[in-house]
N, C-alpha and C positions, 0 to 999 in steps of 0.2 A: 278316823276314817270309818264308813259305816258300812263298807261292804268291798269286798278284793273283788277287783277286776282279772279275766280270764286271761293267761298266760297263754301267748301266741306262737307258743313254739306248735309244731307235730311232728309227727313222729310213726303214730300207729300203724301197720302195715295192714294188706285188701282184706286178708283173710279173719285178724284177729275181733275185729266187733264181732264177725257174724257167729266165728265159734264159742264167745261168750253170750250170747244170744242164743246159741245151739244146749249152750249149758243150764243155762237158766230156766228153759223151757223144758230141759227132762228134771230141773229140782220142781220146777212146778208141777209137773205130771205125779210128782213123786207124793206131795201132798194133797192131790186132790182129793183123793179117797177119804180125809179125815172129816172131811166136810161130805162130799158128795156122797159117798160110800154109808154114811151113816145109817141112813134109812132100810140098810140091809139088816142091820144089829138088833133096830131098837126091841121089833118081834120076838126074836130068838131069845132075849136078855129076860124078859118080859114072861116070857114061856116058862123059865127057867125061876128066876126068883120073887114073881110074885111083885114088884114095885109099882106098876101100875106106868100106862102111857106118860102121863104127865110128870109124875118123877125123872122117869127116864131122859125124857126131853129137856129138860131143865138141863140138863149136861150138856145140848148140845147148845142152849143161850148164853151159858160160860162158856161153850167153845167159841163160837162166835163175837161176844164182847173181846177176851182175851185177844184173840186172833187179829182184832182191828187195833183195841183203843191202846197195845202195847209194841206195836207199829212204829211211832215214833223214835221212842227209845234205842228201840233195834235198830233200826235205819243211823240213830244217831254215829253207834257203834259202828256201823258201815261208813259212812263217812271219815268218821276219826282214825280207825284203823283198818277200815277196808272190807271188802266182801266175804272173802275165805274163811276170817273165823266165826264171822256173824252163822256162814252157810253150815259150816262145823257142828257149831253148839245145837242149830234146827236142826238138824240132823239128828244127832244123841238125844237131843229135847223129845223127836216124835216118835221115835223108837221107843223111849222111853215109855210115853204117853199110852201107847197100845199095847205095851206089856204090862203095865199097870192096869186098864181094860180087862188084860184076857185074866188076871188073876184077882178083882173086884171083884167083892164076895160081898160089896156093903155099897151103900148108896154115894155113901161121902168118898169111899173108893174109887167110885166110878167119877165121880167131880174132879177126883185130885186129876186121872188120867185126861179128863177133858181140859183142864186147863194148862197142863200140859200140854196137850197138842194144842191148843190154841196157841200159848208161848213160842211153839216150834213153827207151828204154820204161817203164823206170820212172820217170828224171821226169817226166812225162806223167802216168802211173800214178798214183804218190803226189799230187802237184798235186791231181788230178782229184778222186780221192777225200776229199782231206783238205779241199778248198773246197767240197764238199757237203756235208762233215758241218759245217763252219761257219754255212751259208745255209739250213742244215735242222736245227735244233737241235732241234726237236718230229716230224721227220719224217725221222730220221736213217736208218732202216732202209730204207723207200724210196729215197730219196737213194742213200747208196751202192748199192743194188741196181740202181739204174736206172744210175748210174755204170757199174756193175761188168758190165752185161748189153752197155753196146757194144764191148765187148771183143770180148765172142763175132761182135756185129753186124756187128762191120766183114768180118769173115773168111768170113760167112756174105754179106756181099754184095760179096766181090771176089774168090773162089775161082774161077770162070768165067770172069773176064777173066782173071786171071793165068794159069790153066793152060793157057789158050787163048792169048796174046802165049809162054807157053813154049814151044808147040807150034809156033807158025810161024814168030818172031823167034829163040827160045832164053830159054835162063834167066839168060842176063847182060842181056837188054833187057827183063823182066821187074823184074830187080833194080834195072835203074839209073831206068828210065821210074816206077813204080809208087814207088820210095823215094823222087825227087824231088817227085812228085806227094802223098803223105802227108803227108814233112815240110813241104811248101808249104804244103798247107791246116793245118797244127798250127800252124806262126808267125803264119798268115792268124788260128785261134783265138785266138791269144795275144794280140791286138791292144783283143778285148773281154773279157778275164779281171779279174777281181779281186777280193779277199777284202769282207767286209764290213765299213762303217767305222763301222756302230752294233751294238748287240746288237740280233737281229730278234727281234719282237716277235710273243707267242707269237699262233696265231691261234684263231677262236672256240672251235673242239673240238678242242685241242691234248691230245696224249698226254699220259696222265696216268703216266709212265714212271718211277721214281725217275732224279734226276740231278745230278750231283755241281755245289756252290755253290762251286767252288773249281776252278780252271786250275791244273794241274799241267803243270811244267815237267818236258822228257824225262829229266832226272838223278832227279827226285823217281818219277818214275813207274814207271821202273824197278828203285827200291828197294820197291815196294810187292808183298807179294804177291799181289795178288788180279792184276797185270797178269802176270807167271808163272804164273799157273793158267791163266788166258785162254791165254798163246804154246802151255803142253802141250798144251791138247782142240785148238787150231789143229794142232798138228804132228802129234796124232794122228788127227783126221779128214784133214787135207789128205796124207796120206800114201798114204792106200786111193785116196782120189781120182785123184792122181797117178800111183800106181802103174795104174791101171787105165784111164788115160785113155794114158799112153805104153806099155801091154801089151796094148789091146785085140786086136788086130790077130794076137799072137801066142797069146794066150787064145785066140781063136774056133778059130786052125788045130788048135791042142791039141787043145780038147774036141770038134774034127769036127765044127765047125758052121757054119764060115765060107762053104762055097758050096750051102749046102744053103737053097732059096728057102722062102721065108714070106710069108705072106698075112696082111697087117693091114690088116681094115675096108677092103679094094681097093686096100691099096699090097701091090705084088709085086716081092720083090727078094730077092738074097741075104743069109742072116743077117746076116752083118758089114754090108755096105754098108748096111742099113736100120737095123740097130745104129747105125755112126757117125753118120747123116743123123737120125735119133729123138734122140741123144744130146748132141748139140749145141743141137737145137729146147729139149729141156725145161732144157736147161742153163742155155741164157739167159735162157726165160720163169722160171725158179724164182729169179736173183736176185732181181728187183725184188718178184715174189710173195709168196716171203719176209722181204724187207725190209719191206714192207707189214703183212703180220700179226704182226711183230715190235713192230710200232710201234703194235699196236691190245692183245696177248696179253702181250706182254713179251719180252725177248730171249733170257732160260733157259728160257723156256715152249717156245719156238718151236723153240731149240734142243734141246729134249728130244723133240718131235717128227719135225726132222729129221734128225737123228743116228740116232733109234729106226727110223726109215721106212731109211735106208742099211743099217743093221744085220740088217735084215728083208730088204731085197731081195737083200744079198750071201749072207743063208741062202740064199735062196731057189736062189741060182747052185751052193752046196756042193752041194747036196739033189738040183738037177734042171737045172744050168748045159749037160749037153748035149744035151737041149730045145730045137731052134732057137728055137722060139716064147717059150719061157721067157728064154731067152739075152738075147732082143730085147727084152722086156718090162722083166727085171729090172734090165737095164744102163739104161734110158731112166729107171728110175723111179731108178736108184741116182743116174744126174746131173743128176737134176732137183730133190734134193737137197741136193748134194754143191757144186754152185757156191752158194748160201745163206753159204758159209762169207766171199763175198766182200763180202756184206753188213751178215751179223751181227757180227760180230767188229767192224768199223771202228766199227759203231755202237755197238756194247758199249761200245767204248772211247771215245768221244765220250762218252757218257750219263755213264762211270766217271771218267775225268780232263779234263774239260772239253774248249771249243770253241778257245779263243784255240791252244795248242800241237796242236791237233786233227791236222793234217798228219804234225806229226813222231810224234806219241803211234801213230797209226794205222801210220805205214812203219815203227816199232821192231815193233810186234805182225807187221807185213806179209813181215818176215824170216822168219817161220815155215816160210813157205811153199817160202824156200829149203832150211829146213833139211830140211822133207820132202822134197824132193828130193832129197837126197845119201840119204833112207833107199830109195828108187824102185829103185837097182839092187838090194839085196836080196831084193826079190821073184822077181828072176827066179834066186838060188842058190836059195831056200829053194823054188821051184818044180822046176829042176833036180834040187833028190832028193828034196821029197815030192810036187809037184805043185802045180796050180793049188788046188787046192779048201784045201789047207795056208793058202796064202796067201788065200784069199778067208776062212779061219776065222779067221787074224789078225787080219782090218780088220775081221769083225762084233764081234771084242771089241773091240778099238780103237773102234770106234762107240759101242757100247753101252757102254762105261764112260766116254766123254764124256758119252754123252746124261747118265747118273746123277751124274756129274759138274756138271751144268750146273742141275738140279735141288735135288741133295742138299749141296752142295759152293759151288758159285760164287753161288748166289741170294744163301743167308745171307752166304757173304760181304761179298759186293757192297752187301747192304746195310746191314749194319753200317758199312762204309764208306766208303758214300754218308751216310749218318746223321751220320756224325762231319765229314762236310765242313761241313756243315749248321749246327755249336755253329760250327767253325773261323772260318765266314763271319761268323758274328756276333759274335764275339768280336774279328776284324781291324774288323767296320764300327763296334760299342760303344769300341774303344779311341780310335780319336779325338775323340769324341763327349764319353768321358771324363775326357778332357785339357781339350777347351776348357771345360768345367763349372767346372774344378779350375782353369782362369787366371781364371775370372771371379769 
């Protein structure tokens, strides 16, 4: 047999998806800070012992590689034995990570705590995401989206306190205080976590979404190509993204825009700083948004939308990026749907290779995202000699040949085989059925 078909019992009661969902989304608030939070540290570290930008940073490419490409693994552990202790060990793992931080006195110290939190962050990560596409099987795209939105959340409500204990205590009582405090409450999480022990039961106006009648296991899934179409439009949308979320800063100084102030509808500030503070708001509100009308339109529908809308707005940067006003608009509307990607995809891939391996199936696609990373420094060679607007005409093709992608290319895919899971499921449920006929 090459893949278990999903058991039709349920069982789950109204309230319990959403409070697992409720839990998920404060573990992911919990580590956003190791990522997002970063760029408070690097200065003060910097100040302090002399290592220089670029060493420093290096810590946070381990964080980020780790974080993605050991996803899998974690997820598998999820699977096999469930959420709670995968949630447990991230927990102790990130705590961990930031106490090593506040007491790095050496470069390779500060490596070991990055990879550390990376270890941690992602299984948190994966867990999170991969036990809402189970407990939302008709509501997947919201699910991960609202998953994938406290990411941003946590970061957006603990940047205040942390740079402020940075400023009076320092950035080792920042790291040791605030990492035992996270991982506390992540294990605190882990306590009421768990996968689901029925198949939930669809409810009255459930998506009417194709969805694959067959659980694909991560060796099978892998062999397939419609899940290799899927990791490329991931690596080439999450590339722009990436590149332009860790280049902003040196973007804005480029094109002469960064302290030149702007007036939007009575907020006044300078480009950049309303840039990053617009960028993060729509960033967050657009997963779950996305995920939402994913699960009403379809998921190549949605994504042909927003891929098209990114590709537009990065014209719009070639065209007229040093426009304070334009600068601000087009970068807010570019991440507002550019985090979508942290929605869509896990749900693609739920709907494509079923619920049961849902965790591991979604951290094999989640790798992507490292791998668009390692493509992040090239933006700034191919910037170096032709400029920024070079590299913003890159990512509007990259965009826009996913979005055609996602319409022309992965629909028909995808449903052809969804279709074929379809005969497969009945063909595994008619064989035994056929047999006991054939004793009797």
């Amino acid at each position: 047999m090459q893949a278990s078909t999903a058991t039709p019992q349920t069982g789950a009661r109204a309230w319990e998806p959403w409070f697992q969902l409720a839990c998920g989304i404060v573990c992911m608030a919990m580590i956003a800070n190791l990522q997002y939070g970063w760029t408070l540290f690097v200065d003060p570290i910097d100040a302090k012992h002399q290592w220089g930008r670029a060493a420093i940073q290096l810590a946070f490419t381990l964080f980020v590689l780790t974080e993605t490409w050991l996803v899998p693994i974690e997820a598998w552990f999820v699977d096999r034995y469930g959420p709670r202790v995968v949630i447990l060990f991230g927990g102790v793992t990130i705590a961990l990570a930031w106490t090593v931080n506040s007491y790095a006195t050496s470069l390779p110290l500060l490596y070991l705590g990055s990879v550390l939190g990376g270890i941690g962050s992602g299984a948190v990560y994966g867990t999170c995401v991969g036990n809402a596409l189970k407990w939302f099987p008709y509501r997947r795209g919201l699910a991960a989206g609202a998953t994938a939105a406290g990411f941003g959340a946590g970061a957006a409500l603990t940047v205040v306190p942390i740079a402020a204990m940075i400023a009076t205590r320092g950035y080792e009582a920042a790291f040791f205080w605030f990492g035992l405090g996270q991982g506390a409450i992540v294990c605190l999480m882990s306590m009421f976590l768990y996968a689901p022990k029925f198949k939930i039961a669809a409810p009255k106006k459930a998506s009417k979404l194709p969805q694959s009648k067959v659980d694909f296991k991560p060796a099978q899934t892998i062999s397939k190509p419609v899940f290799w179409l899927l990791y490329l439009m991931f690596v080439m949308v999450a590339s722009g993204g990436l590149m332009a979320a860790a280049q902003i800063g040196p973007i804005a100084h480029d094109l002469g825009v960064a302290d030149v102030p702007v007036n939007l509808i009575g907020l006044q500030a300078a480009a950049l700083t309303l840039a990053i503070s617009l960028d993060r708001i729509f960033d967050g509100f657009g997963r779950p948004l996305f995920g939402y009308v994913s699960d009403r339109i379809g998921r190549e529908n949605t994504m042909f939308i927003a891929f098209g809308t990114a590709a537009a707005a990065l014209l719009m940067l070639v065209y007229h990026g040093s426009n304070p006003l334009v600068f601000v608009l087009a970068t807010a509307c570019f991440f507002g749907v550019f985090g979508e990607i942290y929605s869509l995809f896990p749900a693609t891939a739920g709907d494509t290779f079923g619920s049961k391996f849902a965790a591991t199936n979604a951290g094999m696609l989640y790798t992507a995202k490292g791998t668009a990373a390692l493509l992040v420094p090239l933006a700034s060679i191919v910037a170096a000699k032709y400029g920024w607007y070079a590299v913003f005409a890159i990512a509007v093709g990259l965009n826009a040949t996913a979005a055609f992608l996602a319409i022309f290319v992965l629909k028909p895919l995808r449903g052809r085989f969804i279709a074929r899971t379809a005969i497969e499921a009945e063909s595994m449920t008619a064989a035994p059925a056929g047999r006991e006929s054939h004793a009797h």
